[in-house]
N, C-alpha and C positions, 0 to 999 in steps of 0.2 A: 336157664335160657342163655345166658352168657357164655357157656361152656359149652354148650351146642354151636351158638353161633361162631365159637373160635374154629371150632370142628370143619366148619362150613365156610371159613372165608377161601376165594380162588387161594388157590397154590402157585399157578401162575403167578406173576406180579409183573403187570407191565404197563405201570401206571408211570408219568412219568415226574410227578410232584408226590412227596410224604402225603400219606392219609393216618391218621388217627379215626380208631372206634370207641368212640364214644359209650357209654351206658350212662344215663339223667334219671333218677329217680325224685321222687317227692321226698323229702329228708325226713318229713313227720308221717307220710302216708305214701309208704314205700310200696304199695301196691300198684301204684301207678310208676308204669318205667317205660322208657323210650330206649334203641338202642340206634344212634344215629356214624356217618363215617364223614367226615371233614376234612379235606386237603390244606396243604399247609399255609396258602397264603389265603383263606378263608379267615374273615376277621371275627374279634370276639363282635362285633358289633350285627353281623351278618351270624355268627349264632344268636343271638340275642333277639334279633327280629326272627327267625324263624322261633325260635321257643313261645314267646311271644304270638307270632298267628298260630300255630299247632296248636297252642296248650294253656297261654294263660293271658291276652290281651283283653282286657274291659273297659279301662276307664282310662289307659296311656300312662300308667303310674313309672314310676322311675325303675330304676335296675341294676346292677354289679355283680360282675363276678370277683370273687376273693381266691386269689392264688398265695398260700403266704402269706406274707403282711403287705401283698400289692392288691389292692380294691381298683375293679377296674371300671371306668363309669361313662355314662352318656353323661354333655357338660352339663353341670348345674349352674346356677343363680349362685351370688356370692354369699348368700346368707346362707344355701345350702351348705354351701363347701366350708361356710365356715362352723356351722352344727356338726365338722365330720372331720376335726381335726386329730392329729395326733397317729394316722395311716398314713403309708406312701399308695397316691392315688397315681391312675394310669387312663387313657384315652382308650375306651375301644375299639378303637381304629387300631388295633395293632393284631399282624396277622398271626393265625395259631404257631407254625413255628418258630415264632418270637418266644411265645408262652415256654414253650420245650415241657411240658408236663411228662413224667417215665408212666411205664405202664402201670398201671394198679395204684397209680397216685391220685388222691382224689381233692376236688377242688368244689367251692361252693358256689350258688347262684342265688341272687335274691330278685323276685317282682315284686313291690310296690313293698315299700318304706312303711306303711301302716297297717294293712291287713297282711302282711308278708306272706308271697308261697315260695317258699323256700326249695333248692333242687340240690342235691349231691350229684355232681359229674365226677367220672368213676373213667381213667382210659385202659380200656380191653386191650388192645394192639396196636401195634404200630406198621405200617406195611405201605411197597410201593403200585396197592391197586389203581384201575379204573374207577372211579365212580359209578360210569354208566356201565361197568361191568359187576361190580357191586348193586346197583339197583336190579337189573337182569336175574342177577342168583336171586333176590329176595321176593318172598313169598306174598310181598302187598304189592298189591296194585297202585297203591298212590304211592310205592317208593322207586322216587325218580329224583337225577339230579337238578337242584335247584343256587344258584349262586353258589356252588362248593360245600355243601351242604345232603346227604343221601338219608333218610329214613330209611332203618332194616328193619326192625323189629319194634312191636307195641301191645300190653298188656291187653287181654282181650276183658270186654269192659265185665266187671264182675257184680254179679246181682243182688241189689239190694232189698230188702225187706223193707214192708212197710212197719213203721214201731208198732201199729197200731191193731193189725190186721192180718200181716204176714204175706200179702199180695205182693208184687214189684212195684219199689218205692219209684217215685216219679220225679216228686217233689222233695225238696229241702228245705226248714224253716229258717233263714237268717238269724231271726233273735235268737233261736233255740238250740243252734248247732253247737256254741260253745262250752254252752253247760249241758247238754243231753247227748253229744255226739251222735250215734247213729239214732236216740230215739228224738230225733229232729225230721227222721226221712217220712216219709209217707205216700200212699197212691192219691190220687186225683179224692176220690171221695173223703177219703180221712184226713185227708188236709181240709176241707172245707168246714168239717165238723170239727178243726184243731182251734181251727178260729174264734171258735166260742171261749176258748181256754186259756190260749196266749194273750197278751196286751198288745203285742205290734205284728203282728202276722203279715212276713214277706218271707213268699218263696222265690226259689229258682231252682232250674233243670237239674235232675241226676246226670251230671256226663262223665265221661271217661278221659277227667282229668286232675291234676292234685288241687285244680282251684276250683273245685266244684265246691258249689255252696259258699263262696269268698266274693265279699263287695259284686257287683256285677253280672259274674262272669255269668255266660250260661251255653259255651261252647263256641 
C-alpha cells in the first residue's frame, strides 16, 4: 500500500507549507496501519490527539513519542518525570518541522505507560502538497483535513474467527488475550458459554484497531 500510495500522490505541489506522509502502524500487530499527511507546523501534540480519538483513547492514559534519545511528552507530575530520568524529554507543543524526521526514518509512539499500545511512525515522503487536495485524491470518505492533520489510507478491518466455533469473532476475553492470543476471540454465543471456563470473564469489541482488546478500549 505504501508503494501505491507514493504512485498516487498529486504531482502537482502547490501546497504552500512542507507536508510529510506519514505510515503508523501497531509495532506488535502490524496489521493495523494508518497512512496519515501532516503539514509542518502541525504539532506532535495535535498528532497525538488525533491518534488518540481515531485509534486508541479509553481511559486518557499518558503518551510520547520517541525521536532518538528525545522522548516527547504531555506534562507530567513531578514523581512522573522523576520515574523517567536519565532521557532528554521534550514538550509536544513543538511543531513537525522542528522534528525534521528524513524519509524512511522511523520513530516510535507509546499510549498508556501500563497496558502500552505501541505505534512505529514510518515517513513515506516529503512534498509541498495541499491537504484539502490530498484528502480529494483519497479514496475515504472521512479523509478530510482536520487541525493539519489528513487520513489517506487504513487497513480494511480483517476477519476474525471465533476460537471456538470458527463464525466471526465479535468479542474479546480481557483475561484470556495474553496467554491465548487469538484463542481469546469469540462470537456472542461462545463467549457466553466461555464463562463457565474462565475465572474473570470480561469482554470487549473486535475493532479495527491495534488496541483492540487493551484495558477499555472498544473503539
Amino acid at each position: 500500500m505504501t508503494r501505491h500510495l507514493r504512485s498516487c500522490l498529486p504531482e502537482e505541489q502547490t501546497g504552500q507549507k512542507p507536508v510529510t506522509v506519514l505510515r503508523i502502524a501497531g509495532e506488535h500487530r502490524s496489521d493495523y496501519w494508518i497512512h496519515v499527511a501532516v503539514d509542518a507546523t502541525t504539532t506532535l501534540r495535535t498528532l497525538d490527539a488525533f491518534l488518540r480519538g481515531f485509534w486508541l483513547e479509553c481511559c486518557g492514559h499518558m503518551s510520547a513519542f520517541t525521536l532518538g534519545d528525545v522522548r516527547f511528552v504531555r506534562p507530567y507530575s513531578e514523581e512522573e518525570m522523576a520515574a523517567r530520568l536519565g532521557i532528554r524529554r521534550e514538550s509536544m507543543d513543538t511543531d513537525f518541522e522542528l522534528v525534521q524526521p528524513a524519509v524512511d526514518e522511523e520513530f516510535g509512539y507509546e499510549y498508556d505507560f501500563g497496558t502500552t499500545t505501541a505505534l512505529v511512525v514510518r515517513v513515506v515522503e516529503k512534498g509541498h502538497w495541499d491537504l484539502a487536495d490530498l484528502a480529494a485524491t483519497s479514496e475515504r470518505e472521512d479523509s478530510v483535513e482536520q487541525d493539519g492533520v489528513v487520513l489517506l489510507t487504513r487497513n480494511d478491518q480483517r476477519d476474525r474467527e471465533c476460537a471456538t466455533c470458527g463464525d466471526p469473532a465479535t468479542e474479546i476475553c480481557q483475561t484470556c488475550l495474553r496467554t491465548r492470543g487469538p484463542e481469546a476471540l469469540f462470537c456472542e454465543e461462545c463467549a457466553e458459554a466461555h464463562e463457565a471456563e474462565c475465572d474473570r470473564p470480561a469482554y470487549l469489541p473486535v475493532v479495527n484497531s491495534p488496541r483492540s482488546g487493551v484495558c477499555g478500549y472498544t473503539g
